[in-house]
C-alpha positions, 0 to 999 in steps of 0.5 A: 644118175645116182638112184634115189629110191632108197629115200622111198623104202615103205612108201607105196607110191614114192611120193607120186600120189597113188596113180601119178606113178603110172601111165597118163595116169593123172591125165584120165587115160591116154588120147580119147579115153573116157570121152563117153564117161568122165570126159564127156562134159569137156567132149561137149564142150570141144568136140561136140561132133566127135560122136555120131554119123556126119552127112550122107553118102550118094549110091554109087549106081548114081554117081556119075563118072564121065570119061575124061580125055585131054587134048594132048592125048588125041594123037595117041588116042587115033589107033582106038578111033580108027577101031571103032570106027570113029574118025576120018580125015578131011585134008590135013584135019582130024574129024573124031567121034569121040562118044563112039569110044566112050569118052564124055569130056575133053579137057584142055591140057596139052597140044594137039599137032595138026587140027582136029574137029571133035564131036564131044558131049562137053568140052573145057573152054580150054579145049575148045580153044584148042580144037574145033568141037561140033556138037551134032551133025547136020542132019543129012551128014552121018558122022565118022 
């Protein structure tokens, strides 16, 4: 492409007006520049959340942050419950104490492969479809 300068020897801005010839310069700056000076009136207009502090965050010592465990993972869960000493057998069927171990909650995905009968804080209703969930024991009965 033929240079075409030479038509502009002695002129200071080549026919660009004096800052079009530089970066983003008849746009105002680049990006959000001058949103707190001469862009401020269109960043009222468009964005008037732009500036400032949104919502709240919670403390985290208040956040709670139960322990999940999902049916499809009980079988492999059977060494740490033995451990702790939260599970036994009646016949073919698991009894398990899963709050023993830490666990709060137990979600429904997978498929356990003989019957289990879990004591849990909360269950999905899938998981209870799945499993048998006792919510506390007879009062003379001592869990596993």
């Amino acid at each position: 492409m033929p240079s075409r300068t030479r038509k502009f020897r002695g002129l200071r801005t080549h026919g660009r007006g004096i800052k079009a010839g530089r970066g983003a310069g008849k746009q105002g700056g680049r990006g959000n520049a001058g949103l707190h000076k001469y862009k401020f009136k269109s960043m009222l207009i468009y964005a008037p959340d732009h500036f400032g502090r949104h919502g709240f965050k919670r403390p985290p010592e208040i956040v709670a942050r139960p322990t999940a465990l999902n049916v499809g993972e009980l079988e492999g869960f059977v060494p740490i419950l033995e451990a702790a000493g939260a599970i036994r057998r009646d016949g073919e069927t698991y009894v398990a104490d899963l709050a023993k171990v830490g666990v709060d909650r137990l979600l429904g995905r997978g498929a356990p492969l003989r019957p289990w009968k879990v004591y849990v804080a909360h269950a999905s209703q899938h998981a209870a479809e799945k499993v048998t969930i006792l919510t506390e024991p007879p009062a003379g009965a001592a869990r596993p």
